[in-house]
Structure formats: structure tokens, C-alpha cells
N, C-alpha and C positions, 0 to 999 in steps of 0.2 A: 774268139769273136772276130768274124768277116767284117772289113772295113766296112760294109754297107751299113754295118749293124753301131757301129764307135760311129759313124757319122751323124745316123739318125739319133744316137744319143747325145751327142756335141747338140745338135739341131734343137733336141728338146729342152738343153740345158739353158741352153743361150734363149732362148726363147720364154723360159722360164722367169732367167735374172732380167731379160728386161720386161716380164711383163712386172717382177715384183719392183723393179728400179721407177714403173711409170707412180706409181705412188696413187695419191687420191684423184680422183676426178670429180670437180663439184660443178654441176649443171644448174645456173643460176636460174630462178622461176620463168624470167624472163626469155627463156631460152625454149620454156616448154610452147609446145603448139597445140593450143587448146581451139579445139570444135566444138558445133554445138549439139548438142544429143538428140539422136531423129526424133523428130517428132512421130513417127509412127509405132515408138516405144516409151517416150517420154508424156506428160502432160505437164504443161507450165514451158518456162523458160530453165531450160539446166546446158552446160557447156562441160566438157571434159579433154585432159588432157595424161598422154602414157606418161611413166615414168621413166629414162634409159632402163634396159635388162640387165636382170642383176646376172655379172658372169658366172655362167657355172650351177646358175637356178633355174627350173622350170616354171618357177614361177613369177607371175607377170604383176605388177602394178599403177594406176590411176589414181590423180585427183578428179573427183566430182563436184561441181559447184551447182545446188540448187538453187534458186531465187524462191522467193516466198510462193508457196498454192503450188510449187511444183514436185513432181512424185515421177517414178518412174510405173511402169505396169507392172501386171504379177509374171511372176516369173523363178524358174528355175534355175540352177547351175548344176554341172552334172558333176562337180568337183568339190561345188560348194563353194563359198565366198566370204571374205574377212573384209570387216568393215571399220573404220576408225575415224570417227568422227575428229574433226578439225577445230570448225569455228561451225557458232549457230548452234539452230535446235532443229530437231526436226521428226521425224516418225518411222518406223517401221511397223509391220505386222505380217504375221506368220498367218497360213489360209487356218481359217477358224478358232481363233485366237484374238484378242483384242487388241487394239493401235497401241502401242507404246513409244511412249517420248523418250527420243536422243538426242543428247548437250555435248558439247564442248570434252572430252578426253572422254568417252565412253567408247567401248568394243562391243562388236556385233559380230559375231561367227555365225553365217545361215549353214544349216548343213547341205552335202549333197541332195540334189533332186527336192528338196524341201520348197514348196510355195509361198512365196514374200513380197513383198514390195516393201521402199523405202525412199524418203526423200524429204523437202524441208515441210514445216510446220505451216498453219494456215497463215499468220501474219510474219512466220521468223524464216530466214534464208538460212543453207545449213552446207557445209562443204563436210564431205570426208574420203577418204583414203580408199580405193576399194584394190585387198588384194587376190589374184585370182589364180589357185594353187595346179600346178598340173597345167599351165593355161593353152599348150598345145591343144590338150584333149577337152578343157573344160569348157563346154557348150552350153551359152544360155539355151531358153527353149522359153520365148517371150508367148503370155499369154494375155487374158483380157485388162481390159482399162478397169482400174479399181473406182469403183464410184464413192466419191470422196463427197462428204454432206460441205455445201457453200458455209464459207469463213463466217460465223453468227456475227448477225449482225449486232451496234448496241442494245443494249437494254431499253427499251424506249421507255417502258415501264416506271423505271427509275428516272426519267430524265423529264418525262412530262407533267405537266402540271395541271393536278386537279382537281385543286383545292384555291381562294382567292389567294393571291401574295400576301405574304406573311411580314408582321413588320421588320422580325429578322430578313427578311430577304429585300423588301423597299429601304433599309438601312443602307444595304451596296449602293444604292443611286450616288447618293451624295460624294460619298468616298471615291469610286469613281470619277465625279464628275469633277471634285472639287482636286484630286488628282491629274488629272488632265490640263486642267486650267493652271495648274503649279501654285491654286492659292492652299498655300501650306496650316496656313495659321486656323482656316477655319474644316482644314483638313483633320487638325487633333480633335477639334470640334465632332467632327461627324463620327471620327475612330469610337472616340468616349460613346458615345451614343450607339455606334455599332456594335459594340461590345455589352454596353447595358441592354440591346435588343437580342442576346443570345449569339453573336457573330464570334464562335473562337478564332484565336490568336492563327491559327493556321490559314483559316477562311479567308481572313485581313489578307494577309502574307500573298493568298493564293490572287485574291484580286490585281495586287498590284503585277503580280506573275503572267496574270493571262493580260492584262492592258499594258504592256511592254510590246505588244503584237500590232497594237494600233496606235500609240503615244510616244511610243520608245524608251528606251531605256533610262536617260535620265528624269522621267517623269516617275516612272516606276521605282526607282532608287531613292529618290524623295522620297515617295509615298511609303518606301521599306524605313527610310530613317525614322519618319516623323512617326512610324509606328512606334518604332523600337522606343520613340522619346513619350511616348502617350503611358507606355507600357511601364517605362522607369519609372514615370511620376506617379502611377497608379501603385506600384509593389512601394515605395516611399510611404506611400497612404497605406497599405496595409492589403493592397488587393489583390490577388491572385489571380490570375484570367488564364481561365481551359486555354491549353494550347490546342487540343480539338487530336483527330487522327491524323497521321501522317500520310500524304499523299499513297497513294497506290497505283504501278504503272503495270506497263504489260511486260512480258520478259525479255531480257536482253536482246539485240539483235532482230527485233522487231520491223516490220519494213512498215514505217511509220506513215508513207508517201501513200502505199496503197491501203493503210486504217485510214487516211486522213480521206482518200478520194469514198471509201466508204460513209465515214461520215457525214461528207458532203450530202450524200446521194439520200442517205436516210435523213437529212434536214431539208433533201429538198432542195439545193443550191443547184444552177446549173453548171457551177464554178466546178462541179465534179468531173466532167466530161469535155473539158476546152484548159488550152493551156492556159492559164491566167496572162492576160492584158499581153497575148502571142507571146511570153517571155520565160524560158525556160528559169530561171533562179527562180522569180518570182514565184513561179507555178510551183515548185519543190518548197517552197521557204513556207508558202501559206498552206498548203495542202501534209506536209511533213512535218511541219514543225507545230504552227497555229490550231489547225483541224485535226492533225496524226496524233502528236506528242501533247500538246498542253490540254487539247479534250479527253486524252486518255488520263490525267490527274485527275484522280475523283474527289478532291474535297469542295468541288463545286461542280454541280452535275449542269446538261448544258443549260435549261433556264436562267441559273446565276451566272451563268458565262456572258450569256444572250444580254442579262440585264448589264453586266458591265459594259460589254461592246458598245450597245444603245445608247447606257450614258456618257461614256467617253467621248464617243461621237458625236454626242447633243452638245459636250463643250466645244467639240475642237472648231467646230463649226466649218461650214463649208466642203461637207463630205455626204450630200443628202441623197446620193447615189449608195453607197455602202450605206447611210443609215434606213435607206427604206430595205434594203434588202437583208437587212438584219432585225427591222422592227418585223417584216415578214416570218422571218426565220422563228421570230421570238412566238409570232401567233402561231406559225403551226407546229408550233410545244405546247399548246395547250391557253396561252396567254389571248382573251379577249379582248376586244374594244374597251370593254370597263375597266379590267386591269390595267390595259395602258395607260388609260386615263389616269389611273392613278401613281403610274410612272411615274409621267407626265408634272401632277399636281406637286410629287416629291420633289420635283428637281425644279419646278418654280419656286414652292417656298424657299427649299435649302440651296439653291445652286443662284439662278438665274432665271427669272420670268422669260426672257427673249428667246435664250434657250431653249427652254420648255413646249412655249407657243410656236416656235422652227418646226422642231421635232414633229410636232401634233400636225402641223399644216404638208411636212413633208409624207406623214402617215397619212392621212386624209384625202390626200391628194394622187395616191397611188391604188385609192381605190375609188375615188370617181366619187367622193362624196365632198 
């Protein structure tokens, strides 16, 4: 062997030990540099970032991060593509095949040249992993925008009212109202009665749930005690009370913010399309959490939501800004002049006359009569 040849092997050896001496390299996320995905391949909002190269492989990989209603176009790989879903949910679909849901630890192999698109769900954001094998050679070849049907809206169906108010549902007034006011005592009062008018155990539960939104917490947490104590003293007596269905939401990782600004829009609010009172928390807090999260809990559909708000409000008094724009809300659910009136007549006898007659002058007066 010619020294040229002992050298170049010294050369590789050493080169060797120290590539094995450099050990792991761990590349913290924060380290990655994520862009955002053209928009003239993407639809929505998605951002992506490489992964370092693995040494010694041709093949290349990316995190994907989609935000909710975002999809990328159809499209091929000439090599084919591995997918690995991260966090979230989201969709794929092969050309003439139907959309298929992907969660959290699923795998997605498209094959070569195979027509697909993929990306998050209509209300849920979805990340995953895309690896792309060969990736010298492997060439998308981006094709048309998938026409994706708009995020359904709610069931209005379900939510409107059209039939008169039922005394199970004029039963919420009081309990509301007398929750608000923190009069506890004749709050067991109204419970007992709420429940002898058909109101299950969950329904109660869910009132106090959704008037935490406008009254706050420690009103709400009375109103959970003095259930639980209404509740005691009835199973003592021998009674039983339907706990009712369990709430039902929507699936995890839901983007709660843009359900909520839908719901707005389908109630009609113009609180849909303006940041609430210019303040970003606020605007997230009521539209995400109040309109997004607690209107997608169905054991009260919005009517009964509508009547809580109205009557919380008619206690707290001095909110006849939020309460005309929710007595509104209530009538374009279906809720008449008559029915209110008999809001209205509920929350005189059981709550407060002065109350009542607010309310009705604040409603009245917003319509010029």
C-alpha cells in the first residue's frame, strides 16, 4: 500500500471516530424555523418547518401545523409521502374516495403519484410530521383547490323555539335570577320546583354552568352547593331526581374561538365581526369560551341559555345594554312579545316586580314602543 493510500485511510478513520465521538445532537423546537405555507398551495392558515437531515438518508422531513378550515391542495408526490399525525384532528382524502378523519398517533402513507390532499378538520387544528422519501427526486406536482363544503353551521332546528315556553323551561327564571342575587334560601325554593317541573339534575348543574359567564364564579358555586343541598334533603325523603344526559361537546382540540364567532353570526350578534369592547382577552374569553365552549354543551340548547342570561341580567341590574341585546337574541330564537311577557310575569312573582318591570321597559324601549 502507497502512502497516498495509508493516508487516505488514517483520514477516514479519524474522521470516523470523531464523527462517532460527536454523539447526539438534539435540536430544540425552538431552534426550528417555521414559515408559513404559500398560500397559492395552501387554503386557511398552515405554517411549516424542516427537520435537520438525517445523515446518511435521502430522505427529508417536516412539521406541518394546520389551524382549524385549513387544508392544503390536491396534489401528488412522485415518491410518495409518510404522514404522522401529531396533535389534533384533521382530514385526508385520496381523488375519488371519501374524506377520512385523522387524530392524534395515526399514520398516513400516500403512495407515489397517488391524488390526495390533507390538512386540519372544519373546527379542529391538526399538526403532523410529513416524511418525504427520495426527497432529492421526490416532486410534488400541486394541483386544483379542493372545494371543501363551509364548517355546518348549528342546528338551528334544535335551538329554536316553536312551541309556547314550557313551565319546565319558565322554571330557569327564578333559579337564575334568584342565583344572581345570592338569595340562597329562596333559591332551594325555586330548585324544588325546578325539578318538580321536569328540570333534571344536569339541566340545574348546566344553569349555574352557563351563568358563571355573567355573575361569576362565586355565584355559580352557591347555586352548585345549594343544589347539591336541595338534592340531599330530597334522596333523605325518598326521591330520586333524573340526573338527565351528560353534557356533549365537540372533539378535542376544537378551535372554540372560530365555533364561537360562528355562533355569534348565526344569533345575529354583531359581536361576531369586532373585537369585543377593542380588547383582545375579552374578545377570546366571550367568543371562545361563553359562545364557543359553553354553547357547544347541549343539555341546554340556546333558548334556555338565552333565558338564563335575560334573567341574570334582570337581577344584576344595571346591565340594560347586554340585556336588550340578549332579550333580542332570545326573540330571534323564536321567543315573541307574549312569551317574554311571560318571562317577564315569572321573575315578578318569583324574583322581584322592579326587576321584571326594568327588564320589560328596557325591551320596549328598544323597539320604539
Amino acid at each position: 500500500m502507497n502512502i497516498k493510500k495509508i493516508m487516505a485511510a488514517l483520514l477516514a478513520t479519524a474522521v470516523a471516530a470523531t464523527a462517532s465521538a460527536a454523539g447526539q445532537t438534539v435540536t430544540p423546537q425552538s431552534a426550528l424555523a417555521f414559515q408559513t405555507a404559500p398560500a397559492e398551495h395552501f387554503q386557511g392558515k398552515a405554517e411549516f418547518a424542516r427537520y435537520p437531515a438525517i445523515p446518511g438518508s435521502s430522505d427529508a422531513a417536516a412539521i406541518v401545523r394546520f389551524e382549524a378550515g385549513a387544508v392544503t391542495d390536491w396534489h401528488t408526490h412522485s415518491h410518495g409521502q409518510y404522514l404522522i399525525v401529531t396533535e389534533g384532528e384533521g382530514r385526508t382524502q385520496e381523488w375519488g374516495k371519501p374524506v377520512r378523519i385523522i387524530r392524534k398517533g395515526d399514520v398516513v402513507w400516500c403512495p407515489p403519484n397517488v391524488k390526495h390532499w390533507h390538512g386540519a378538520g372544519e373546527r379542529t387544528a391538526m399538526s403532523h410530521i410529513a416524511i418525504s422519501p427520495q426527497a432529492a427526486d421526490n416532486k410534488p406536482v400541486w394541483l386544483e383547490r379542493v372545494q371543501l363544503p363551509s364548517a355546518a353551521a348549528p342546528d338551528m332546528a334544535k335551538h329554536r323555539q316553536t312551541a309556547p315556553l314550557s313551565a319546565k323551561q319558565l322554571a330557569i327564571v327564578p333559579i337564575a335570577a334568584l342565583s344572581a342575587a345570592g338569595d340562597t334560601g329562596r333559591l332551594k325554593t325555586a330548585i324544588e320546583r325546578g325539578l318538580q317541573q321536569g328540570l333534571a339534575v344536569g339541566e340545574i348543574q348546566e344553569i349555574f354552568t352557563h351563568q358563571y359567564a355573567y355573575a361569576g364564579f362565586p355565584r355559580a358555586l352557591n347555586g352548585l352547593n345549594t343544589l347539591q343541598a336541595v338534592l340531599k334533603e330530597r334522596q333523605a325523603r325518598g326521591i330520586r331526581d333524573p340526573q338527565g344526559e351528560a353534557a356533549a361537546t365537540p372533539p378535542d382540540n376544537t378551535d372554540y374561538y372560530a365555533l364561537g364567532r360562528q355562533t355569534l353570526q348565526t344569533l345575529g350578534s354583531p359581536a361576531a365581526d369586532s373585537v369585543v369592547a377593542n380588547h383582545e382577552g375579552i374578545d377570546r374569553a366571550l367568543k371562545a369560551h361563553l359562545f364557543g365552549y359553553l354553547f357547544a354543551r347541549d343539555q341546554l340548547n340556546y333558548v334556555n341559555r338565552e333565558l338564563v342570561t335575560v334573567s341574570t341580567l334582570a337581577a344584576l341590574g344595571k346591565a340594560d345594554a347586554q340585556l336588550r341585546s340578549h332579550l333580542g337574541i332570545t326573540q330571534r330564537l323564536g321567543v315573541n312579545d307574549q312569551q317574554l311577557q311571560r318571562v317577564f310575569d315569572v321573575l315578578a312573582k318569583e324574583y322581584d316586580p322592579q326587576a321584571a318591570e326594568q327588564a320589560w321597559r328596557v325591551w320596549t324601549e328598544s323597539k320604539g314602543k
